[in-house]
N, C-alpha and C positions, 0 to 999 in steps of 0.2 A: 328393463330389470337387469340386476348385473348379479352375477355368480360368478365365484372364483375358482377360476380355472378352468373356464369352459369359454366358447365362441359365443359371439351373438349374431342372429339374421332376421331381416325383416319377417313379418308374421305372410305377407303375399309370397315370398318365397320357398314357404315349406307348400309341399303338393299333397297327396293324399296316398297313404297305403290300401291298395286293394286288397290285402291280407291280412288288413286289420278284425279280427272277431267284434269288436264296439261299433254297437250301434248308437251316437250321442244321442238320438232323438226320442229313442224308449224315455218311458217315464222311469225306469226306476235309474237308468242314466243319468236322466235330468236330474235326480234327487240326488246321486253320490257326486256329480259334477256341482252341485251348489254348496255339498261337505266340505269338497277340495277345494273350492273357492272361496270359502270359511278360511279355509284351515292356514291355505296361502297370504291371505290377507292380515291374519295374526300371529303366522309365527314366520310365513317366505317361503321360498322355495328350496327344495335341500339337493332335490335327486334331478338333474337335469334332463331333459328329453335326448335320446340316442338318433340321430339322422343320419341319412347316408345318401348319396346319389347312387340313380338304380336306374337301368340302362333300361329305354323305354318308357321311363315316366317320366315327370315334371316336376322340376322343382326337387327340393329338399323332403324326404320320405321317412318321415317317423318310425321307426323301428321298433319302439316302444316312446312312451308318452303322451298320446293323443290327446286323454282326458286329461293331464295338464294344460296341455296346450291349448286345448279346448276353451281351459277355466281361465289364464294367463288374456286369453282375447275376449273373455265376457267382463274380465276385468279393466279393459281399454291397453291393456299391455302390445305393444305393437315389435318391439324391439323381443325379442322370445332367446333364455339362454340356451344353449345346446351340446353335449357331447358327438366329434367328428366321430363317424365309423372306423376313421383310420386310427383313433387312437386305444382302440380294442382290436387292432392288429390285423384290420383285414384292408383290400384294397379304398382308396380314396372312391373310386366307382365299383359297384358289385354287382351282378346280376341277377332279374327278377327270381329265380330260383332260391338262389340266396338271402335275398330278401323274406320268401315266403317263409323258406327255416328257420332265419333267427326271428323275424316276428312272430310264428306261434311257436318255437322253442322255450321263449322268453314268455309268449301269454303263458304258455303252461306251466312255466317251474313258480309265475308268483301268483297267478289267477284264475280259478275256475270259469267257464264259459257254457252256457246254458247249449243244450242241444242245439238249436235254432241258430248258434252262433260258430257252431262246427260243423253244420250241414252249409250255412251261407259262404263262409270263405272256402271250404273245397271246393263248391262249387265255383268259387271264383278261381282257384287253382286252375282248374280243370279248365276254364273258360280260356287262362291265359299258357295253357299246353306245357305242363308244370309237372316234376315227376311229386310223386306221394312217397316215393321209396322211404327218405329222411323224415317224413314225419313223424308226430306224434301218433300213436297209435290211435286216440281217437277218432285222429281225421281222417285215418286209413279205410276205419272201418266206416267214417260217414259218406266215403265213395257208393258204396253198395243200397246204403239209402240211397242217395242220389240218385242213383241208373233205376233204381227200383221205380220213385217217383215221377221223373219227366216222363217213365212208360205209363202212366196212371194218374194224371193228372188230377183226378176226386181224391184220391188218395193222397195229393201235396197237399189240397186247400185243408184235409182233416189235422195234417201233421204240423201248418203253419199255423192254423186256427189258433188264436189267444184264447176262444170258450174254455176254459178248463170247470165250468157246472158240471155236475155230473145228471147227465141224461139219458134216454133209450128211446133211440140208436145214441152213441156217441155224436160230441158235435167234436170232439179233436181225439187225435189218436199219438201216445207221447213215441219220439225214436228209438228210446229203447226197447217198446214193446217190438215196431218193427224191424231192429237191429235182430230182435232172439228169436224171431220166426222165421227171419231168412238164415240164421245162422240152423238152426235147426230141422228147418226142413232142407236140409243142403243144396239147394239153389231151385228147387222143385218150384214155379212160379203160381202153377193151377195150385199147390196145395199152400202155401204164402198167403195167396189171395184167398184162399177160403178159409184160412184161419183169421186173417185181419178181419175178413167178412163178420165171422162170427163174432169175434172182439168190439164191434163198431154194432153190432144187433144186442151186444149182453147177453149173448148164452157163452164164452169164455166171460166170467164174473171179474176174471183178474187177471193181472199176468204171470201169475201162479197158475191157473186154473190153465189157460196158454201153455206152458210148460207141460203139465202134467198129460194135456192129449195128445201135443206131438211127440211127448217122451212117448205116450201110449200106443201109438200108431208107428211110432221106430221100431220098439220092442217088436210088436205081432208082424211087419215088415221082417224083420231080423229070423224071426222062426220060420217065417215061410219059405225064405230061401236058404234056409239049412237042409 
């Protein structure tokens, strides 16, 4: 496929972003990956995929584009166009750091990403010894899940759990409920876990109802040591 003004490279030469938040395999992927292979088919392609070589990986590293790219080779497209990194001003070769910030700099300013896809790639971050400083704030705060989780393993399988029926006990428990009870109970782990506890039993009804006893339990904390 040719676009103008852009490069082209063979489709085995692009490698894979470990900081990519896309999962292609989810189903509802699959569903928006068969839109854009719609869409490419009858009108082409406009926005070119952004690549760069990234010190430590393989191959040419999507920066943004995936799920083009994706679609371009379900289409037998072999030949894939591409935007160099150099010519957004940064070196021909960049470093995995660099990499992680402009690929979720760029997920975030045009894409929402499901919890589940902010907890996956810091923890790949974090796997590949990667500062968090520059990031997006969300991913900042999905470090603290993370460290919470690997110590509690029942407690990843409820927060990875696709169940979303609602049942008693819970069969999944979403990040933002356990993002506001470590934020809330300021780092206090026994009182964390026995607020999830209760959350995961159905006596907090909500994550309103969550709020309002550890607001409750701040408050009478706050008097006693007056």
């Amino acid at each position: 496929m040719q676009l103008f003004g852009c490069l082209n490279c063979d489709l085995q030469n692009i490698g894979e972003n470990p900081f990519n938040p896309r999962q292609l395999g989810d189903d509802d992927e699959q569903r928006r990956l068969a839109t854009l292979q719609e869409s490419i088919e009858k009108y082409g392609l406009f926005d070119a995929p952004l690549l760069a070589i990234v010190e430590g990986l393989k191959g040419l590293i999507p920066i943004s584009g995936n799920r083009r790219i994706a679609a371009l080779e379900k289409m037998g497209i072999r030949e894939i166009p591409y935007t160099p990194i150099q010519w957004r001003g940064y070196p021909e070769t960049i470093p995995q750091q660099l990499c992680a910030d402009l690929t979720l700099w760029i997920q975030r300013e045009t894409k929402p990403h499901d919890v589940l896809g902010l907890i996956r790639i810091t923890d790949a971050i974090k796997k590949h010894g990667l500062s968090v400083e520059d990031l997006p704030k969300g991913f900042k705060q999905a470090i603290t899940v993370i460290e919470l989780l690997e110590r509690h393993p029942e407690l990843k399988k409820l927060v990875y759990s696709k169940n979303r029926k609602k049942t008693n006990p819970r069969q999944s428990v979403g990040w933002s409920v356990i993002h506001d009870i470590l934020k809330r109970c300021n780092g206090d782990e026994k009182r964390i876990m026995h607020h999830i506890d209760l959350y995961v039993k159905g006596a907090h009804q909500d994550q309103r109802a969550v709020r309002r006893a550890i607001d409750r339990e701040n408050r009478e904390a706050q008097k006693c040591s007056e």
